[in-house]
C-alpha positions, 0 to 999 in steps of 0.5 A, a space after each residue: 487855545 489849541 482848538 482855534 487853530 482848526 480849519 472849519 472849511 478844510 477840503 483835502 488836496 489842496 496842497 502840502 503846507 511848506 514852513 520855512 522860517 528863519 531864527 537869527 542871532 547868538 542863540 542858546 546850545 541847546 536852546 529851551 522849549 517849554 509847552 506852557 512859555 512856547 506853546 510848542 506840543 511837537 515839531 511838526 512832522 515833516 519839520 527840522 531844525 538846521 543850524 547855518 553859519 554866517 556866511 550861510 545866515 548872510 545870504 539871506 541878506 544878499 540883493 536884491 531880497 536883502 535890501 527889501 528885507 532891511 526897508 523900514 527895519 528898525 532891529 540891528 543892522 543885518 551884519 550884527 544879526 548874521 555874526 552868529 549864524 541862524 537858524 533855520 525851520 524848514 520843511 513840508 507837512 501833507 496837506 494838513 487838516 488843522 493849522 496846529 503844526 503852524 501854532 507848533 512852528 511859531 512856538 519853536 520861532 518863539 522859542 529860539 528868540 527867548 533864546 537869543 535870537 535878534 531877528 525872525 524872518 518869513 522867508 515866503 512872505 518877505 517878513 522879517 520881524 523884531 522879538 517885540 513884534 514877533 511876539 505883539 504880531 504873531 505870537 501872544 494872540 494864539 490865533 493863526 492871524 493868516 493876514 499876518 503871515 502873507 504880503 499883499 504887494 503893489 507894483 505897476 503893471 506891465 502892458 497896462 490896459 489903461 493908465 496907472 494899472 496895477 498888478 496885486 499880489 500875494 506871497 506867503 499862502 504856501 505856509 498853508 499849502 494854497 495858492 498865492 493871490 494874482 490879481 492883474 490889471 487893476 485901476 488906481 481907484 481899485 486898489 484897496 477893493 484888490 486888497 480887500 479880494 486879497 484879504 477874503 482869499 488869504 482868511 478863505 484858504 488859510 482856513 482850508 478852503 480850495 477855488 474852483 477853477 473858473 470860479 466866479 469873484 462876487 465881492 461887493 463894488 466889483 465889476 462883473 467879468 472877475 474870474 479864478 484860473 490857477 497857474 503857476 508852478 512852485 519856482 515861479 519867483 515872484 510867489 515860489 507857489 503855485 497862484 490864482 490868476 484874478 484879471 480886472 475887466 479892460 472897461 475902465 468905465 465899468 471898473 
């Protein structure tokens, strides 16, 4: 329902939401929406709707994002999902008080794939999804499920405090207009207690809580010492967001 896309813990001045999704495929001119089918009461202001060509719709499946886009992709391959062009959903809405423009934006992704479309893609979060996923992950439930709109991502850290150290993070919490999730530093026994941090973080902001800065982390399990600092700017390429900086205690014992 509608009133499940409030946000309970929404403070103003946390930023403005930045939508961008991308709809392939041979699609249907003029393509249907139906507020019963789609769930889709207004294009969200803010938000257009552009048609690409192929060679525009194939950019997006340049290296290297392409071939981290097509791991595990078990669609079409990405020339069939091109020949036709794209569509894209972009744009920003002012640090909106409620997630509805999202339920609006993904009704519109829902409804150009009823359309033909073969392939969505969440450009933030690196997600590129089937129509049977789109709608089983994102759409029937009509609940904004932030978790399935952000990436936590895994990779080895570099100037590493101790032995197999990780750097956690996220990519996506700009479709709410929050940071991003940095979590550095951390050991190899640690990582599912960073995802878990991830994950509180993702459902906390995407449901309008903001982090102060230096706030203290207090989750269960975790060293003392776990600290917020926002940095960032929007062009950093690993988040294209702005981020919180998390570091995980040097004291392996104490880890």
């Amino acid at each position: 329902m509608e009133t499940d896309w409030t946000r309970p813990g929404f403070a103003a001045g946390g930023g403005d939401a930045f939508v961008l999704f991308v709809v392939f495929g041979q699609l249907t001119q003029p393509f249907e929406v139906s507020t019963t089918r789609h769930r889709v009461t207004a294009v969200p202001d803010g938000i257009e709707l552009r048609h690409l060509g192929p060679v525009e719709a194939s950019a997006f499946f340049d290296p290297p994002l392409g071939a981290l886009l097509l791991t595990n992709w078990e669609g079409p391959p990405a020339p069939s999902l091109v020949e036709g062009g794209c569509v894209l959903i972009r744009g920003a809405v002012l640090d909106p008080p409620d997630l509805r423009y999202l339920r609006n934006a993904v009704g519109l992704v829902t409804a150009l794939m009823d359309g033909g479309g073969k392939a969505a893609l969440n450009v933030q979060s690196l997600s590129l999804h089937t129509p049977m996923r789109w709608r089983s992950h994102i759409f029937d439930a009509d609940l904004p499920y932030p978790r399935h709109h952000v990436t936590i991502l895994h990779s080895d850290e570099e100037d590493a405090l101790g032995p197999g150290r990780l750097w956690v993070h996220t990519r996506g919490m700009r479709l709410f207009g929050r940071p991003d999730i940095s979590v550095r530093q951390v050991p190899p026994h640690r990582q599912q207690m960073a995802d878990d941090l991830c994950n509180r973080f993702i459902e906390m902001l995407a449901f309008g809580h903001l982090i102060r800065e230096g706030q203290a982390v207090r989750l269960a399990g975790a060293p003392e010492g776990l600290v917020c600092r926002h940095g960032g700017d929007l062009d950093d390429p690993d988040f294209n967001n702005v981020h919180v900086e998390i570091v995980w205690p040097a004291d392996m014992g104490k880890a």
